[in-house]
N, CA, C and O atoms as a MOPAC input file, in Angstrom:
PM7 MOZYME 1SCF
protein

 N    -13.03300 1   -33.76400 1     4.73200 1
 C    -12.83300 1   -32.56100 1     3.95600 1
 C    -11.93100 1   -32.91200 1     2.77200 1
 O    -10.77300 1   -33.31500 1     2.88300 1
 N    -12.60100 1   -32.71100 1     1.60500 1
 C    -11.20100 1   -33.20800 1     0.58100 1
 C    -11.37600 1   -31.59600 1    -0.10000 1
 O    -12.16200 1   -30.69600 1     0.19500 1
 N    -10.43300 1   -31.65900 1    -0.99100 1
 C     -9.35000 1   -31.07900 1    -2.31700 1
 C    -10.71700 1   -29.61000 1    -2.73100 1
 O    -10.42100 1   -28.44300 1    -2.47300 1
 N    -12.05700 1   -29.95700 1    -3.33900 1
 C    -12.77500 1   -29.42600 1    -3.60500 1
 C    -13.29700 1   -28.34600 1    -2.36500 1
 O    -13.47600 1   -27.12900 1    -2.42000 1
 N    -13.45100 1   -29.24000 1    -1.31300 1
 C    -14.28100 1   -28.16600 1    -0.28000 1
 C    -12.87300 1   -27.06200 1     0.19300 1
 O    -13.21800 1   -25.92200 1     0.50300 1
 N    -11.85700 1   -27.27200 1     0.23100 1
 C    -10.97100 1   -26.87100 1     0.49500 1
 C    -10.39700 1   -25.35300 1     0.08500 1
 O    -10.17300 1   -24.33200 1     0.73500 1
 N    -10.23900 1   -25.83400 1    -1.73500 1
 C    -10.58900 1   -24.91500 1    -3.14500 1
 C    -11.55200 1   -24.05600 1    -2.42800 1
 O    -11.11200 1   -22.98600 1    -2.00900 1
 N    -12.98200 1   -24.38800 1    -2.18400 1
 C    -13.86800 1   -23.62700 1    -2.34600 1
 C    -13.90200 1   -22.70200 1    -1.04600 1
 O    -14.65600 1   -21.73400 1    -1.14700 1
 N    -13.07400 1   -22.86500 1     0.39300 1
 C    -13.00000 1   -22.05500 1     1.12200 1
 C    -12.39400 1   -20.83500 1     1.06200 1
 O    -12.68200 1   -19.68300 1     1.38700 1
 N    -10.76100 1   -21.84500 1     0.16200 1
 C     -9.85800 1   -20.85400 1     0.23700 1
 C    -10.11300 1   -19.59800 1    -0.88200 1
 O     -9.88400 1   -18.40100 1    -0.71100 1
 N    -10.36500 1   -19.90900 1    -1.43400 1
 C    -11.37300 1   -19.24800 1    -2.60000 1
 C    -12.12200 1   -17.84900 1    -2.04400 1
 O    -11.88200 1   -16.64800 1    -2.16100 1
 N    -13.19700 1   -18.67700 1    -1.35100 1
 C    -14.43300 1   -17.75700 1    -0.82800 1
 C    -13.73600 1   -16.32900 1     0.03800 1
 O    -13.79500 1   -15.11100 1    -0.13300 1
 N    -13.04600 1   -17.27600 1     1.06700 1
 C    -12.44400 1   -15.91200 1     1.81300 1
 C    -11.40500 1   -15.50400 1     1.84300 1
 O    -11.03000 1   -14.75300 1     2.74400 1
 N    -10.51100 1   -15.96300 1     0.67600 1
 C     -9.52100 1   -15.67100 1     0.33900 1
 C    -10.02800 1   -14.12000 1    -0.20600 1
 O     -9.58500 1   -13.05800 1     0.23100 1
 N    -11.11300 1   -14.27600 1    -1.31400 1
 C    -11.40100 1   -13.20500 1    -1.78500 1
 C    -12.05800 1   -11.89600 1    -0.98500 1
 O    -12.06100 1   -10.74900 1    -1.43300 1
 N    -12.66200 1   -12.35300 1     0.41000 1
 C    -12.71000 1   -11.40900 1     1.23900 1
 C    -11.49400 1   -10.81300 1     2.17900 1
 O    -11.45100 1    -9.66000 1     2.61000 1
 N    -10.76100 1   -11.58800 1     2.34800 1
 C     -9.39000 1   -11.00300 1     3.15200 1
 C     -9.08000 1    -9.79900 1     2.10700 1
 O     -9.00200 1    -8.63000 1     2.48600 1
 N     -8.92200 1   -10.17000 1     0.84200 1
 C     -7.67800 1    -9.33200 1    -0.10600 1
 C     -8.78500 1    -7.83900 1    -0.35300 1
 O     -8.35300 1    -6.68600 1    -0.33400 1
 N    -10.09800 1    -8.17700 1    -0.55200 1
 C    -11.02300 1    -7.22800 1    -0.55900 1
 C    -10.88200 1    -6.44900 1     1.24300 1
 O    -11.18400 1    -5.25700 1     1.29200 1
 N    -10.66300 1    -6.79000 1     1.92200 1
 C    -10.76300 1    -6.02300 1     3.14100 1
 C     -9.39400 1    -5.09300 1     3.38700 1
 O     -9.12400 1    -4.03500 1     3.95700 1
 N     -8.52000 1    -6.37400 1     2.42700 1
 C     -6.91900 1    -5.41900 1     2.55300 1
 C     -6.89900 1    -4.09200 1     1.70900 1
 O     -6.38400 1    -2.99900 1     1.94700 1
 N     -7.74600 1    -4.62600 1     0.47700 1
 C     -7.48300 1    -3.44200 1     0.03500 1
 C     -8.43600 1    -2.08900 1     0.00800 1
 O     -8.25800 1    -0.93000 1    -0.36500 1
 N     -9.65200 1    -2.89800 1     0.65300 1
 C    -10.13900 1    -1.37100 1     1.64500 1
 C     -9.40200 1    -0.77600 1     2.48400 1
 O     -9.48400 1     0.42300 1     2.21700 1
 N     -8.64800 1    -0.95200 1     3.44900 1
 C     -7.60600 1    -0.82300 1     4.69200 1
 C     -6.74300 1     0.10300 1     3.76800 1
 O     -6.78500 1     1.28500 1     4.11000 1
 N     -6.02900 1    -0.15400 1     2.75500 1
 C     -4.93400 1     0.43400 1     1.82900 1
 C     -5.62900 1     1.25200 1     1.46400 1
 O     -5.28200 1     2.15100 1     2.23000 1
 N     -6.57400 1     1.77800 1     0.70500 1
 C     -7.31200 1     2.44900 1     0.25400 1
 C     -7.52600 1     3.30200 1     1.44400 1
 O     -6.87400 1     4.34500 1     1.40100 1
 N     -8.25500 1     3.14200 1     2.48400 1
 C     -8.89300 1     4.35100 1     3.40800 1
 C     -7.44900 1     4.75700 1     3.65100 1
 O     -7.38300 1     5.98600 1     3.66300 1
 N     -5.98600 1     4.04400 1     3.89600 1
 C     -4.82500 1     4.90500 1     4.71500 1
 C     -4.28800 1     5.60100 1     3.48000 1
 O     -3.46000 1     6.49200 1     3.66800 1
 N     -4.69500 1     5.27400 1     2.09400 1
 C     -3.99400 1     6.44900 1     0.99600 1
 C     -4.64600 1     7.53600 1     1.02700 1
 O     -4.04800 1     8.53700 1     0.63400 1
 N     -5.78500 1     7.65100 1     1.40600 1
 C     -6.96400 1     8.88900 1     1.30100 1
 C     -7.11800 1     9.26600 1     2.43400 1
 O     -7.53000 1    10.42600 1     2.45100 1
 N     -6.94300 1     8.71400 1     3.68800 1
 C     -7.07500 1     9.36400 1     4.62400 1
 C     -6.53000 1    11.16800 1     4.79500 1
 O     -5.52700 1    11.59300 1     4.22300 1
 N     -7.13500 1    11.74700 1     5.39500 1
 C     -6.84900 1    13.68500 1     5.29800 1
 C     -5.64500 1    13.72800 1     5.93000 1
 O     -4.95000 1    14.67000 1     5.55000 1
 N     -5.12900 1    12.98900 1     6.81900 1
 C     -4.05900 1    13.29900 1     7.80000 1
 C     -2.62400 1    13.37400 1     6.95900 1
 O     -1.71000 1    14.14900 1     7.24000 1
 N     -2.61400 1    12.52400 1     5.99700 1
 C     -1.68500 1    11.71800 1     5.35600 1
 C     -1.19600 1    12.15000 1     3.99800 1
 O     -0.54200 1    11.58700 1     3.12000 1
 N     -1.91600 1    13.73500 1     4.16900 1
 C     -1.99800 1    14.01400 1     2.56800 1
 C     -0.60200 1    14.61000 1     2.02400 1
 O     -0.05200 1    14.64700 1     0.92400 1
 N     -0.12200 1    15.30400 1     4.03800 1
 C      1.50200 1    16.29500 1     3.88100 1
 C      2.32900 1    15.35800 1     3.43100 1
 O      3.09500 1    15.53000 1     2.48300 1
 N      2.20100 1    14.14800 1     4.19100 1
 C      3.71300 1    13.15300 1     3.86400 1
 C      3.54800 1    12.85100 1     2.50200 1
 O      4.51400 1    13.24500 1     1.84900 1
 N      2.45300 1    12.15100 1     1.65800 1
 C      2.22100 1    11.96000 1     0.54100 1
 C      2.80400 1    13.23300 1    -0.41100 1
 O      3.69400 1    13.04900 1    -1.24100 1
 N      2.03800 1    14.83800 1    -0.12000 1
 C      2.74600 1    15.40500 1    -0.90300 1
 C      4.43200 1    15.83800 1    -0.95600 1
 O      5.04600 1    16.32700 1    -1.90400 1
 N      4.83500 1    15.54800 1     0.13200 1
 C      6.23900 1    15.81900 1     0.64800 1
 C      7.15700 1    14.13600 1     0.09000 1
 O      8.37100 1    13.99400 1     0.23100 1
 N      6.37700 1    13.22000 1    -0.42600 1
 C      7.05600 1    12.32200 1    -0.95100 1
 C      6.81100 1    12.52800 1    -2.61500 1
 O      7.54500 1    11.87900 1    -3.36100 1
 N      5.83700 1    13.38200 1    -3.18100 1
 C      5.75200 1    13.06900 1    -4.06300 1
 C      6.85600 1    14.23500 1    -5.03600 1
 O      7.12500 1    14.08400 1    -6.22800 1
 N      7.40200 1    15.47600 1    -4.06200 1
 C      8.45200 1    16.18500 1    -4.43800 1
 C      9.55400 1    15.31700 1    -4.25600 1
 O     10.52200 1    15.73500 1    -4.89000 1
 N      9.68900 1    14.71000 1    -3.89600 1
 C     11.54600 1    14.06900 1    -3.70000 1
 C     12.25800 1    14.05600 1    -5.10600 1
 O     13.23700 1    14.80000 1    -5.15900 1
 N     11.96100 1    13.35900 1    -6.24900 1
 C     12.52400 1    13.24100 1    -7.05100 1
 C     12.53200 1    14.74900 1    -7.83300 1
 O     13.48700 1    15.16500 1    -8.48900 1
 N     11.75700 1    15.19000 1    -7.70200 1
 C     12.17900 1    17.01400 1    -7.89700 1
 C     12.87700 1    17.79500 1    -7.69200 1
 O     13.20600 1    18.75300 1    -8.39100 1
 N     13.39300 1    17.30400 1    -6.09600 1
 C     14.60400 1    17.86600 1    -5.49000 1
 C     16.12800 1    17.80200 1    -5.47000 1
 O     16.69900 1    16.86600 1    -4.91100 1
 N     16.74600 1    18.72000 1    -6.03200 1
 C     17.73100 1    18.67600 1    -6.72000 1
 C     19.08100 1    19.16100 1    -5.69700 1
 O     20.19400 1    19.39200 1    -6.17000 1
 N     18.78800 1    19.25600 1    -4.35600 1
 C     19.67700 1    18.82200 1    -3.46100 1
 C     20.19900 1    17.94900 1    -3.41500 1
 O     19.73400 1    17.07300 1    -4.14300 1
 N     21.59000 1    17.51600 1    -2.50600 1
 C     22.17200 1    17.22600 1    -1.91100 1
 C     21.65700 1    15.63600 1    -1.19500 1
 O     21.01400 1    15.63500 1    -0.14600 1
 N     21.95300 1    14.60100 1    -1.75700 1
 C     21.77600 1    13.25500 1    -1.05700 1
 C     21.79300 1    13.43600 1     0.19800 1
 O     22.39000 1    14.46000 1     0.53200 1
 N     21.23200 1    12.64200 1     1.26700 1
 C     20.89800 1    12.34500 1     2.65800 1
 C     22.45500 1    11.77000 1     3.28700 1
 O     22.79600 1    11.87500 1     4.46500 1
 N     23.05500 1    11.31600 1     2.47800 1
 C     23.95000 1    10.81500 1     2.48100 1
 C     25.59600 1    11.81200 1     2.89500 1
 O     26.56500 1    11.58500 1     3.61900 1
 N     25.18100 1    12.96000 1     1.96500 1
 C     26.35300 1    13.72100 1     1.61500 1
 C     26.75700 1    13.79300 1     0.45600 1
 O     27.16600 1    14.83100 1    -0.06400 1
 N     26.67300 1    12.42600 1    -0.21800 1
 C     27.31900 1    12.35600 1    -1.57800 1
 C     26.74600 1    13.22600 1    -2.51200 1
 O     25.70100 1    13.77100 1    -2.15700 1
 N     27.21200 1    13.49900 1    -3.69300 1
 C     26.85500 1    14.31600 1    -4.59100 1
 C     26.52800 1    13.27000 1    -5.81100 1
 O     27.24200 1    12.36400 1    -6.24000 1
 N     25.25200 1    13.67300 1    -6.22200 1
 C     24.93300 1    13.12000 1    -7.45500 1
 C     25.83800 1    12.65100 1    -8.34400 1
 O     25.46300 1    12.17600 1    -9.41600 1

């Protein structure tokens, strides 16, 4: 096995792993279940409360 066949594996299914990852990422951003936390993260910086912390802005 040299340098070329090597290239050409890591290559081949390299490009299917990252394609499968980012199906996987994709179906869990769209998934229906997932839509409350998403919209409940996408207010945070809106919210003009009180740090988790205590501290004050």
């Amino acid at each position: 096995m040299n340098y070329e066949d090597v290239a050409k594996f890591a290559q081949t299914w390299g490009l299917v792993y990252f394609a499968l990852l980012f199906a996987l990422v994709l179906l869990y951003a769209l998934w229906p279940g997932n839509q409350r936390r998403f919209d409940e993260a996408a207010q945070i910086p809106l919210n003009d409360g009180p740090l988790e912390n205590g501290e004050d802005q």
